[in-house]
C-alpha positions as CSV (number, residue, x, y, z in Angstrom):
1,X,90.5,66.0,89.8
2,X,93.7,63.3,89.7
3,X,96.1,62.2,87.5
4,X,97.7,58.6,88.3
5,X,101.3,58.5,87.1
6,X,101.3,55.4,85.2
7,X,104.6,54.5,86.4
8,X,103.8,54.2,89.4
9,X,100.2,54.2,90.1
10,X,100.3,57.2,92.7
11,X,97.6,59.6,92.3
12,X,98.6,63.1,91.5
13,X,96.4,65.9,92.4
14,X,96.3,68.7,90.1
15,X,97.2,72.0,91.0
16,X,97.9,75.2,89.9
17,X,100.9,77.6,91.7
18,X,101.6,81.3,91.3
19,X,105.0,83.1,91.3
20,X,103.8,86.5,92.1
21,X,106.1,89.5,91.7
22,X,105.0,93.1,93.1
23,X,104.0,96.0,91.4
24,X,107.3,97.4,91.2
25,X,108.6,94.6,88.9
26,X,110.5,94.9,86.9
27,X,112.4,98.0,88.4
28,X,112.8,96.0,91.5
29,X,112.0,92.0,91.4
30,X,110.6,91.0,94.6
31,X,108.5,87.4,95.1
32,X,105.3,86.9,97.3
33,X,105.9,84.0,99.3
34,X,102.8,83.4,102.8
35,X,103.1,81.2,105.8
36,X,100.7,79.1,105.7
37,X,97.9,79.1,108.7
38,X,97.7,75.6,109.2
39,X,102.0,74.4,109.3
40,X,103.8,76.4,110.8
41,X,107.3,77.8,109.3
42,X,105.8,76.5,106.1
43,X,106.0,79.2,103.7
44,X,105.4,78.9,100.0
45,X,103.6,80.6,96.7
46,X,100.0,80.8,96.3
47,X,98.9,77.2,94.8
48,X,95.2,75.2,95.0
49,X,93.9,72.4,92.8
50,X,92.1,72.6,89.4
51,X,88.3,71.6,89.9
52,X,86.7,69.1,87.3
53,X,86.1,71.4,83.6
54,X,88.1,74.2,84.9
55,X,91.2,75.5,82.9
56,X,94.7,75.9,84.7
57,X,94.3,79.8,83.7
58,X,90.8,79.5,84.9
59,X,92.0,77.8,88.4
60,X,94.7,80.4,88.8
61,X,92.7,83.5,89.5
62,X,90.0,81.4,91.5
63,X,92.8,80.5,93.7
64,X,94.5,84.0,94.2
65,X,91.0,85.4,94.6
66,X,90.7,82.5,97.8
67,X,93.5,82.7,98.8
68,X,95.1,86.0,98.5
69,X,91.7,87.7,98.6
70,X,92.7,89.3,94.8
71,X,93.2,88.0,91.5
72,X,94.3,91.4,90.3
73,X,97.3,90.1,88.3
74,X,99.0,90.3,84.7
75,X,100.0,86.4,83.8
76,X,103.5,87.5,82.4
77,X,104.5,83.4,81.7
78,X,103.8,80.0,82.2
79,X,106.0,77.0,82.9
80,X,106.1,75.1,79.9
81,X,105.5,71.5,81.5
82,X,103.9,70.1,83.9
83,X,106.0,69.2,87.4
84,X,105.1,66.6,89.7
85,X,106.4,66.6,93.4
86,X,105.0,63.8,96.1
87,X,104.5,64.8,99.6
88,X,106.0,64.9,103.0
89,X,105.1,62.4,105.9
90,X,104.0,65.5,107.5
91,X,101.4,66.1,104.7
92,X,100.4,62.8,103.2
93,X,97.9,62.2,105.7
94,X,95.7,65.5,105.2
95,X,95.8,65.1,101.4
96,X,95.1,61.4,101.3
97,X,94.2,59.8,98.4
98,X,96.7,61.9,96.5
99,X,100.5,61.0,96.7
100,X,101.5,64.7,95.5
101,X,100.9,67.1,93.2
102,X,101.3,67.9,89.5
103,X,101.5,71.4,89.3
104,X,101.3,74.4,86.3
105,X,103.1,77.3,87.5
106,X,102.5,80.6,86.3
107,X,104.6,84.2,86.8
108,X,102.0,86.6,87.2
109,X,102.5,90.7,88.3
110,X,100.3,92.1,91.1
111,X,98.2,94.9,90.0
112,X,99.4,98.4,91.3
113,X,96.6,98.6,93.5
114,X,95.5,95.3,93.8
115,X,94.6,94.8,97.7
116,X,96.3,91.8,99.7
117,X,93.6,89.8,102.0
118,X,94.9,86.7,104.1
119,X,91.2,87.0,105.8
120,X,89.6,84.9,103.1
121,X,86.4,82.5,104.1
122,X,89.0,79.9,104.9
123,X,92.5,81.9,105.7
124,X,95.5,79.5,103.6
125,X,97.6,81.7,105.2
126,X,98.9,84.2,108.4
127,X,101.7,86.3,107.1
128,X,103.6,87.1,103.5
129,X,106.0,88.8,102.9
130,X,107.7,90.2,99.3
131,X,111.3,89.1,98.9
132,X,114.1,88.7,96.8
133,X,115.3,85.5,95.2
134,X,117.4,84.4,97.8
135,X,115.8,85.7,100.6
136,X,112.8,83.4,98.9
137,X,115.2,80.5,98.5
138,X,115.9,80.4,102.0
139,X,112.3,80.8,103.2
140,X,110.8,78.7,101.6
141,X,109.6,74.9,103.0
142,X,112.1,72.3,101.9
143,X,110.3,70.0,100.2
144,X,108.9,72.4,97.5
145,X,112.6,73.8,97.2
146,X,113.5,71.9,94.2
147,X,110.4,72.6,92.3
148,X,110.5,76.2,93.1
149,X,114.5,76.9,91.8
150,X,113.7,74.8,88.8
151,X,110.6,77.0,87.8
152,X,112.2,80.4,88.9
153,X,115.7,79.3,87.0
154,X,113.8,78.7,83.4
155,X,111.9,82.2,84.5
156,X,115.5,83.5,84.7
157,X,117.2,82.0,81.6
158,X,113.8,83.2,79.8
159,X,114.5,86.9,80.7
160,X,111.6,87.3,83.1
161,X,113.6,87.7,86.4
């Protein structure tokens, strides 16, 4: 499933990203970010694309439960808009036709005894880690940077982190 920016005329793939904090939130706020398997030094939040009839909500827990191996979560909020972000050279060519990605990002808690897989039918990632916001902000790959502080500041100014 695309959207083509009408501005434009890049193809946007839709996708759907998850801000996971752990259990212990909100006593201690700590962020799941994953290398991913395939870039190295790449690490980022749990995302995947929204298949044709399928709801963003919908989307979101197929994609923890593929990725993450568990889509034992509480949504606690969702970005109010849409955000779009195009991609890297290093990138553009694996995800050909799309230009980027318009994404719906969520804030969801992980379960208290919800059990972290990376050895899914088709491993996203090698490692993860839970960290705090700047730790996180430093981690993270560079061109999803901007997109994560603007979703994780309105989390902020909303009372959520």
């Amino acid at each position: 499933m695309d959207k083509a920016d009408t501005d434009t005329g890049k193809h946007y793939r839709l996708n759907v990203a998850a801000i996971i904090v752990s259990p212990r939130y909100p006593r201690v706020c700590e962020f799941f970010i994953a290398e991913r398997s395939d870039l190295k030094n790449v690490w980022q939040f749990p995302q995947g694309g929204i298949d044709s009839g399928e709801s963003p909500k919908d989307a979101l827990f197929r994609e923890l439960k593929e990725e993450i191996g568990t889509n034992d979560v509480e949504v606690l909020a969702e970005y109010p808009t849409w955000l779009t972000y195009d991609f890297p050279p290093m990138v553009i060519e694996k995800m050909r036709p799309y230009a980027g990605q318009r994404q719906k990002y969520f804030l969801v808690k992980l379960k208290p005894f919800a059990g972290i897989n990376l050895q899914t039918e088709e491993p996203e990632f090698s490692q993860y880690a839970f960290m705090d916001l700047t730790s996180l902000l430093q981690k993270v790959t560079k061109f999803k940077k901007h997109i994560y502080t603007q979703v994780l500041d309105y989390f902020k100014k909303e009372g959520y982190i």
